[in-house]
C-alpha positions in Angstrom: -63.4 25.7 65.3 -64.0 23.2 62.1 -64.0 24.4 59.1 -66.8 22.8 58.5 -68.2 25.8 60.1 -67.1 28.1 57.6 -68.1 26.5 54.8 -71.1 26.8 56.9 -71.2 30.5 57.2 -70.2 30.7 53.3 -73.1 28.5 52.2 -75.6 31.1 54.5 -73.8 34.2 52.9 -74.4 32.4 49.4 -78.2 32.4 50.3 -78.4 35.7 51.9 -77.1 38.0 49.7 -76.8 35.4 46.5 -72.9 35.6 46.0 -72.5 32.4 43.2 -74.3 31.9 40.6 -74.3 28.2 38.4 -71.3 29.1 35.5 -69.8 31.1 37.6 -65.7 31.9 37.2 -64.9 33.5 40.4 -60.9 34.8 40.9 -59.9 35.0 44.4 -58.3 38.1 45.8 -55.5 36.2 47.6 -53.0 38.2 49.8 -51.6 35.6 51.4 -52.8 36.1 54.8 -55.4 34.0 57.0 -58.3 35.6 55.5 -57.7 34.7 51.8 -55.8 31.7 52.6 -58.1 30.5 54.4 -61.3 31.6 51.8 -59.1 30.5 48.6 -59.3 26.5 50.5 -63.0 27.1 51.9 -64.0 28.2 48.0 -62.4 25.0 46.8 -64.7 22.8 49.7 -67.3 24.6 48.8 -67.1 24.0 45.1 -67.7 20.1 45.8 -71.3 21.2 47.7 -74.4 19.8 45.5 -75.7 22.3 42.8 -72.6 23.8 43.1 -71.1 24.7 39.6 -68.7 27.2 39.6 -64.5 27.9 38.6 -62.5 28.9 41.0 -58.5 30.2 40.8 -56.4 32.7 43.2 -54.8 35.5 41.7 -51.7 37.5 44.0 -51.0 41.0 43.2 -47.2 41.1 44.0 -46.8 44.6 45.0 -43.0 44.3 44.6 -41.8 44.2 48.5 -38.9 42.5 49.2 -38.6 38.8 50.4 -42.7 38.1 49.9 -42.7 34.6 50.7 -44.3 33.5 47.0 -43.1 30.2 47.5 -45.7 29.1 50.7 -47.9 30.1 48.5 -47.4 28.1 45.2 -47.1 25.1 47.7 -50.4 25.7 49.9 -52.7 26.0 46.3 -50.8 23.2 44.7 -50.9 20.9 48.1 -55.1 21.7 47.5 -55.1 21.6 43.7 -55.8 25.0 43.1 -55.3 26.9 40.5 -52.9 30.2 41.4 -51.9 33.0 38.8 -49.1 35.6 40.5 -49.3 38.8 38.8 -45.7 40.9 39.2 -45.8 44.3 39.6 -43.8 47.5 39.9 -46.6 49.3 42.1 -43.9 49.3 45.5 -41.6 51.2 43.2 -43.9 53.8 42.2 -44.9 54.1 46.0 -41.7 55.1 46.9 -41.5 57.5 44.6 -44.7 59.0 45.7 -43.8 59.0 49.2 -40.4 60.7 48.3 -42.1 63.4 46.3 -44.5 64.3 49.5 -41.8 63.6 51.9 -44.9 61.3 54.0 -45.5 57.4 54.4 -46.8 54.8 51.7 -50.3 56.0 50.8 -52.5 52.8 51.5 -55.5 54.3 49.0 -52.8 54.9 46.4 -51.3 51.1 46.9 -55.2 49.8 47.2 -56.2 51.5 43.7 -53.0 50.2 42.1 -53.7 46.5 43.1 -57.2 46.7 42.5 -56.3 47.9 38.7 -54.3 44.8 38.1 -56.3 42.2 40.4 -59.4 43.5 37.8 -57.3 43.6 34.5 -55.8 39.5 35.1 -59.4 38.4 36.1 -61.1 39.9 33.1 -58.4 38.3 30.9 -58.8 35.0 32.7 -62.5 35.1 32.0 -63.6 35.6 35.5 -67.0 37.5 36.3 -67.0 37.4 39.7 -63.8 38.4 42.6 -63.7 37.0 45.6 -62.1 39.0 48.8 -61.6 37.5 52.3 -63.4 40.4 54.3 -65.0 39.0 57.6 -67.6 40.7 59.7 -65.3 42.4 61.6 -64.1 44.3 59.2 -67.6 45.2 58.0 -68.0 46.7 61.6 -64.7 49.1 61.3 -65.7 50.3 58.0 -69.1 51.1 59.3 -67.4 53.0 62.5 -64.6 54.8 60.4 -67.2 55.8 57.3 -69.2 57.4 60.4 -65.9 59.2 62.3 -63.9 60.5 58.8 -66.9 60.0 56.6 -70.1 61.2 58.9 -71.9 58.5 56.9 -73.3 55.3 58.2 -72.1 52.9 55.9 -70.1 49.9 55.1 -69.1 47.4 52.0 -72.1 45.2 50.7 -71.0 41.5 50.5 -72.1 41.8 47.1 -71.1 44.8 44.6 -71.3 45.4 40.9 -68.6 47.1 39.4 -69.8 48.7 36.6 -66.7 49.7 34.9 -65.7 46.7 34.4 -68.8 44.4 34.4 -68.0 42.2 37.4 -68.9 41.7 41.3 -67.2 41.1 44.2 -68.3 39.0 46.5 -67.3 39.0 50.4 -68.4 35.2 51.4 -66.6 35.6 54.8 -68.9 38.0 56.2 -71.3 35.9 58.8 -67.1 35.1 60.6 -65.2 36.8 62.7 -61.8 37.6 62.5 -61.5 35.4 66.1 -63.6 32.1 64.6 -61.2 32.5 61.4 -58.1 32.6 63.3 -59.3 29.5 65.2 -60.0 27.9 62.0 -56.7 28.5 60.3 -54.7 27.3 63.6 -56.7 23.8 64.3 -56.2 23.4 60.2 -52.9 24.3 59.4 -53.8 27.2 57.1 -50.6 28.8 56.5 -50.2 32.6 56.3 -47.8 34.5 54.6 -45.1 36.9 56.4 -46.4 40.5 56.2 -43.9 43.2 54.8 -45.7 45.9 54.3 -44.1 48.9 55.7 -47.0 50.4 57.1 -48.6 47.1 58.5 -49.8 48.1 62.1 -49.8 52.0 61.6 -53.6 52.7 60.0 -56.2 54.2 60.7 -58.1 50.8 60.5 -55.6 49.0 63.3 -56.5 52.1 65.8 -60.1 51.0 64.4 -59.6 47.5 65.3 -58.0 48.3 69.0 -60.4 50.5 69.9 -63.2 47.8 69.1 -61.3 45.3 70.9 -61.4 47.3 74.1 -65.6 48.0 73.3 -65.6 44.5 72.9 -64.3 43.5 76.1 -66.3 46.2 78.6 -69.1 44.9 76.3 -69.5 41.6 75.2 -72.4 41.5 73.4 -71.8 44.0 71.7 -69.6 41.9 68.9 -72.6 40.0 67.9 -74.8 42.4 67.9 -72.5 45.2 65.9 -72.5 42.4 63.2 -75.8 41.7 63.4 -76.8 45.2 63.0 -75.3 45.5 59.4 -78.5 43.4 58.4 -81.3 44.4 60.2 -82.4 46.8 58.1 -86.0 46.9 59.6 -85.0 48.8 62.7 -82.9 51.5 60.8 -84.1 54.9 62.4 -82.0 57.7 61.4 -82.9 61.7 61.0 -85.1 62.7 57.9 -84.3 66.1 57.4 -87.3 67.8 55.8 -85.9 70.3 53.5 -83.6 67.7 52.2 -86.2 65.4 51.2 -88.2 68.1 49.3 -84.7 68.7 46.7 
């Protein structure tokens, strides 16, 4: 797959759900795997598209694991002239100490609030109104089935979401891909990834998630498209009205 085709699929997300705006100063949420990697180059293609006027950096929240590879990094944004800030934290530390005190594993909603904190606090200071994260249609469709099994809600992220608290959206311009199409992309284009070290990588609720779909996906083919294209098709929603919950 060219990425040609993902700046594709960015440009329709831009239209559909109206992600960049002219003036815009959008901070990239990057992680350092395919996903952002990949959406921190796309953003930077895309920037070059006529009537497109917007800033663009990448902004890493290092979480404080050992032997993060910062350096592939610094040399994939520099190789593409972007601009990447590297925020140092102590958020592994305090992790450990919460997983010492309740004698469990690394809390990923404790680690995802922490990062999210810090990825919010640079941007505002670097004048950005708008955060950029590298969420692909597939994961759209796990949050959608875990929100229903631990959640018994039928929901999923928007790809575009004020946060009120701290006057700023974040936009998912990855959403029309799949994680498939974007690890094509990142092969035939030597999109680097960086080594994952996260103790808990593998063991999540969202990786059973992602498993299960897979085998779904393979008794049922068409079922990948149309699971994504389902998030949208808000015209053939038909769920229970309950009718003394509609009179409160």
């Amino acid at each position: 797959m060219k990425i040609q085709s993902v700046l594709r699929a960015i440009r329709n997300a831009d239209r559909d759900f109206d992600l960049i705006g002219d003036g815009d100063k959008i901070a990239v949420a990057l992680s350092g795997g395919k996903d952002s990697m990949l959406l921190f180059v796309a953003l930077g293609m895309y920037q070059k598209f006529k009537g497109k006027n917007f800033e663009l950096c990448g902004i890493h929240v290092d979480v404080g694991f050992e032997d993060f590879e910062h350096e592939k990094m610094k040399a994939f944004a520099k190789q593409h002239g972007l601009t990447l800030y590297i925020e140092k934290t102590r958020i592994f530390e305090i992790l450990q100490k919460e997983q010492n005190l309740h004698r469990g594993k690394i809390q990923c909603s404790l680690c995802s609030t922490l990062k999210k904190g810090v990825l919010f606090e640079k941007a505002k200071a670097l004048g950005c109104n708008k955060i950029a994260l590298g969420h692909h249609g597939d994961d759209a469709v796990e949050t959608l089935f875990l929100n229903m099994i631990h959640g018994s809600k039928v929901a999923t992220f928007l790809p575009k979401q004020y946060m009120s608290r701290m006057d700023m959206d974040m936009i998912r311009p990855l959403v029309y891909l799949k994680e498939s199409e974007i690890v094509g992309v990142v092969e035939e284009n030597g999109i680097p990834s960086v080594r994952r070290v996260c103790p808990n990588d593998g063991f999540t609720q969202r990786q059973e998630m992602k498993e299960f779909l897979d085998k779904l996906y393979t008794a049922y083919p068409m079922a990948h498209d149309n699971f994504i294209t389902a998030l949208s098709n808000t015209k053939q929603i038909h769920l229970w009205q309950n009718a003394k919950k509609e009179k409160k």
